[in-house]
PyMOL commands that place a pseudoatom at each C-alpha (Angstrom):
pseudoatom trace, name=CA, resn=UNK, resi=1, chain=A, elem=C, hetatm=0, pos=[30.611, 52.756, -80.248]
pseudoatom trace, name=CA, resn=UNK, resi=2, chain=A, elem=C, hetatm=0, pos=[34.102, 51.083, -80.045]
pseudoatom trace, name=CA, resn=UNK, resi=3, chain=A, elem=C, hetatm=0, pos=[35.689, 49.576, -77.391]
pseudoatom trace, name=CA, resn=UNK, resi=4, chain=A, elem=C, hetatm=0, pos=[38.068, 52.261, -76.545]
pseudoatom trace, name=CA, resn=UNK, resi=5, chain=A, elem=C, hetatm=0, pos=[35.273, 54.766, -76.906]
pseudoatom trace, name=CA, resn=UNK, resi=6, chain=A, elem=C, hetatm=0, pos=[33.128, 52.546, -74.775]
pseudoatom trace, name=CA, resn=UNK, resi=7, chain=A, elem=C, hetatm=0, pos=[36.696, 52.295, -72.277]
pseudoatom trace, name=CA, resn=UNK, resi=8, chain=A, elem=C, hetatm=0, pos=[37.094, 55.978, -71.956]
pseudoatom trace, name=CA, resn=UNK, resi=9, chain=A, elem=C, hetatm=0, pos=[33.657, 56.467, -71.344]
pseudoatom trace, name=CA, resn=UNK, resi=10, chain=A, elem=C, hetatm=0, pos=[33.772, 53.757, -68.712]
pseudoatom trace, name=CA, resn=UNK, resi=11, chain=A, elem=C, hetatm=0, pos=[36.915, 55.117, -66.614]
pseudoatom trace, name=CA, resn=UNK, resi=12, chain=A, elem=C, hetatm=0, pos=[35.814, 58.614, -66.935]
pseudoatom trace, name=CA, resn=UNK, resi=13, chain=A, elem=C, hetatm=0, pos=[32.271, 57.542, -64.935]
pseudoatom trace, name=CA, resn=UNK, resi=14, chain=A, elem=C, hetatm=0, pos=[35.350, 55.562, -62.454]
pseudoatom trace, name=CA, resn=UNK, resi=15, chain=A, elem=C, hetatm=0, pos=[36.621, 58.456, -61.792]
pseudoatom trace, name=CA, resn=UNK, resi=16, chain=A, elem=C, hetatm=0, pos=[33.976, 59.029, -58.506]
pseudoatom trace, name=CA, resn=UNK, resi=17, chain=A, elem=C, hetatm=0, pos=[34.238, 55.561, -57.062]
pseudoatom trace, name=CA, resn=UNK, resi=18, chain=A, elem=C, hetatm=0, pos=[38.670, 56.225, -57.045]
pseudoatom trace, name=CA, resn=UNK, resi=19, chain=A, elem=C, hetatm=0, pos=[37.746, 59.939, -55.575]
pseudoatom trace, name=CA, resn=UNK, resi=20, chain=A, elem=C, hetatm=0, pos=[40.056, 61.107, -58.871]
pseudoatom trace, name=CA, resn=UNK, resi=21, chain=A, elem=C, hetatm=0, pos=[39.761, 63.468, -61.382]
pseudoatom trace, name=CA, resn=UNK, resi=22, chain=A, elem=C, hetatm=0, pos=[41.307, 61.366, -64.302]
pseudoatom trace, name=CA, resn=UNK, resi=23, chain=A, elem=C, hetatm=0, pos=[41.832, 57.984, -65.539]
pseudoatom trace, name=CA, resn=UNK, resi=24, chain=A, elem=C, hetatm=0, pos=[44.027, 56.823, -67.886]
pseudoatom trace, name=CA, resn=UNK, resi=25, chain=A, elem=C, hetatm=0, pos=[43.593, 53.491, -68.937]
pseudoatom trace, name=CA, resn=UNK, resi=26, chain=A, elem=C, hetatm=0, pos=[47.514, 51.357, -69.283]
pseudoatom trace, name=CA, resn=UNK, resi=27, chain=A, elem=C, hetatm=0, pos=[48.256, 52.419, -73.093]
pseudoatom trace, name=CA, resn=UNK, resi=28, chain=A, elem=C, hetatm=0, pos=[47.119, 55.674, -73.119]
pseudoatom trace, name=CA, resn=UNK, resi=29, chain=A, elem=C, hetatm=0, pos=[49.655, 56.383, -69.370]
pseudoatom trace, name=CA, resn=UNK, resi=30, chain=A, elem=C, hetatm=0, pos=[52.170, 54.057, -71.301]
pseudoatom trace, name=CA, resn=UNK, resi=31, chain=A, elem=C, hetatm=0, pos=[52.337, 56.520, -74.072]
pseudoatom trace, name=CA, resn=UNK, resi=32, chain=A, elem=C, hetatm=0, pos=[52.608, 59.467, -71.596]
pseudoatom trace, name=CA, resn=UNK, resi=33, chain=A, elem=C, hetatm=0, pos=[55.409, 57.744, -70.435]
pseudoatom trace, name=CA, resn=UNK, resi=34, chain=A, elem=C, hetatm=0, pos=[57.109, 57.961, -73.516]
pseudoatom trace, name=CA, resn=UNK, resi=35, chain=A, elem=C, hetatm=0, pos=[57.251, 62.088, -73.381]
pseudoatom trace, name=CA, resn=UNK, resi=36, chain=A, elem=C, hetatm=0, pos=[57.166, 62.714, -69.783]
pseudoatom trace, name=CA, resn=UNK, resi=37, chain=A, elem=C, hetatm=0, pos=[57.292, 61.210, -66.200]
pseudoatom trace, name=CA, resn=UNK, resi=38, chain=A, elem=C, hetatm=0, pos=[54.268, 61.014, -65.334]
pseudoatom trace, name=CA, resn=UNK, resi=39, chain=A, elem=C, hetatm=0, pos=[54.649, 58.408, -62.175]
pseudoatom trace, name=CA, resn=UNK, resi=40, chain=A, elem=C, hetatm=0, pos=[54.794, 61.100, -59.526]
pseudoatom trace, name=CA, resn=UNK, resi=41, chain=A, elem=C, hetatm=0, pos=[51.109, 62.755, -60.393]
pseudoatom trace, name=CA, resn=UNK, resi=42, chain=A, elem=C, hetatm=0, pos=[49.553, 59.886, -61.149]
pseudoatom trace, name=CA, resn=UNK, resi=43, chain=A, elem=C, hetatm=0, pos=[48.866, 56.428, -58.919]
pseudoatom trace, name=CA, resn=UNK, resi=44, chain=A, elem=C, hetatm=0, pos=[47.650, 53.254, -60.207]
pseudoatom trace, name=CA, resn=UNK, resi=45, chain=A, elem=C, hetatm=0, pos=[44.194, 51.812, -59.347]
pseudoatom trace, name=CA, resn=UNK, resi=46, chain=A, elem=C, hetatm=0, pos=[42.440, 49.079, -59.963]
pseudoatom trace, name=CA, resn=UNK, resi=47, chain=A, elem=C, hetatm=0, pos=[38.820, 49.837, -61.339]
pseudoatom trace, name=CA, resn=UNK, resi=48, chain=A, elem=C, hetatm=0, pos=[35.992, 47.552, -62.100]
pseudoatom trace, name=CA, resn=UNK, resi=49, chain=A, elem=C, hetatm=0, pos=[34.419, 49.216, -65.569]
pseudoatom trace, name=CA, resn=UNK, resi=50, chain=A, elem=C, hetatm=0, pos=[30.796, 48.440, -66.133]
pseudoatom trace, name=CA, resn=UNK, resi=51, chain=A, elem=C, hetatm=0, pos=[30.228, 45.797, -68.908]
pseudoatom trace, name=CA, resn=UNK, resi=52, chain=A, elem=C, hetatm=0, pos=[33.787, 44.278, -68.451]
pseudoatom trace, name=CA, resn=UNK, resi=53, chain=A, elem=C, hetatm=0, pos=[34.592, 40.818, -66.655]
pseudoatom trace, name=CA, resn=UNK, resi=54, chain=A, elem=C, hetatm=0, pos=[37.180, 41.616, -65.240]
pseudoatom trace, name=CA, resn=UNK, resi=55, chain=A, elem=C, hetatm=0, pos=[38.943, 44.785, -63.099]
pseudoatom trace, name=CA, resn=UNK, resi=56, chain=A, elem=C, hetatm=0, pos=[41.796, 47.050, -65.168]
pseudoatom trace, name=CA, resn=UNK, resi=57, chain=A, elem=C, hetatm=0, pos=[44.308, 49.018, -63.766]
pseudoatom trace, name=CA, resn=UNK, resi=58, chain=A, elem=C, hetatm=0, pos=[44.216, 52.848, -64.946]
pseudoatom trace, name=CA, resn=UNK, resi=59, chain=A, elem=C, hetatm=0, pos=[46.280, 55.323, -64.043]
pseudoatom trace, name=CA, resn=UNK, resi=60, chain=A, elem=C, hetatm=0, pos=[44.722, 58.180, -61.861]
pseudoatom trace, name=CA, resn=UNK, resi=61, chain=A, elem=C, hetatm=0, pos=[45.499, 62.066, -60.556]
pseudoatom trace, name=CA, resn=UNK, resi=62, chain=A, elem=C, hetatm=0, pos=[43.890, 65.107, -59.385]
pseudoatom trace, name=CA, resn=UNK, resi=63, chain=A, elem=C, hetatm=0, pos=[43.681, 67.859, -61.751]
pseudoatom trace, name=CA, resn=UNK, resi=64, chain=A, elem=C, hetatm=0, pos=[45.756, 70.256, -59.313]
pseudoatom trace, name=CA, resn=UNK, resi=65, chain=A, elem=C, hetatm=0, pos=[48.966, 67.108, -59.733]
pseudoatom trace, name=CA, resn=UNK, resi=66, chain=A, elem=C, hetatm=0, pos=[47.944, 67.565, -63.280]
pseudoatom trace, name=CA, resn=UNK, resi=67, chain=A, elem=C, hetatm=0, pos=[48.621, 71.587, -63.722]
pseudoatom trace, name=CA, resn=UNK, resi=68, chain=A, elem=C, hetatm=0, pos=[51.894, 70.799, -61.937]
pseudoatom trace, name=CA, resn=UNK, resi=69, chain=A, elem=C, hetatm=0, pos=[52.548, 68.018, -64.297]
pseudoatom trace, name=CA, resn=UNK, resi=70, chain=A, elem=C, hetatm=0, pos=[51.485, 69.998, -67.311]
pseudoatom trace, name=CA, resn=UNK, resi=71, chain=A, elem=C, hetatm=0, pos=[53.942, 72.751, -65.920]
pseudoatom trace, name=CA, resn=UNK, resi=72, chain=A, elem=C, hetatm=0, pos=[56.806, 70.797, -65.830]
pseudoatom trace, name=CA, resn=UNK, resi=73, chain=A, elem=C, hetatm=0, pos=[56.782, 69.397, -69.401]
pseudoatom trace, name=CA, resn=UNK, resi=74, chain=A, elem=C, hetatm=0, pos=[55.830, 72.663, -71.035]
for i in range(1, 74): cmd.bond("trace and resi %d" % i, "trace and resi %d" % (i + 1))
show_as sticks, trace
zoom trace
């Protein structure tokens, strides 16, 4: 696997130990950023990813912010 494959993988099992739904990791949210506003469905955590030194922030919401969010780019 790649990192970012092994990333993903990581922040989607960080999902429980935020109490989230979904993480975004800085680039992909970045990106989102670029198309949308995405900063009032989605709060910034830190999260400690197993197999990584150090803690990354990621970008997390609740899939009921993220139907409204959806909704309101659509």
């Amino acid at each position: 696997m790649g990192d970012t494959v092994n990333a993903a993988f990581r922040l989607e099992s960080a999902t429980k130990d935020v109490d989230t739904d979904v993480l975004l990791g800085c680039e992909s949210f970045e990106w989102l950023e670029k198309i949308a506003k995405p900063r009032d469905f989605f709060k910034a955590r830190t999260v400690h990813l197993k197999g990584y030194d150090q803690p990354v922030t990621a970008w997390g919401a609740k899939f009921a912010a993220l139907e409204t969010f959806v909704a309101g780019i659509a």
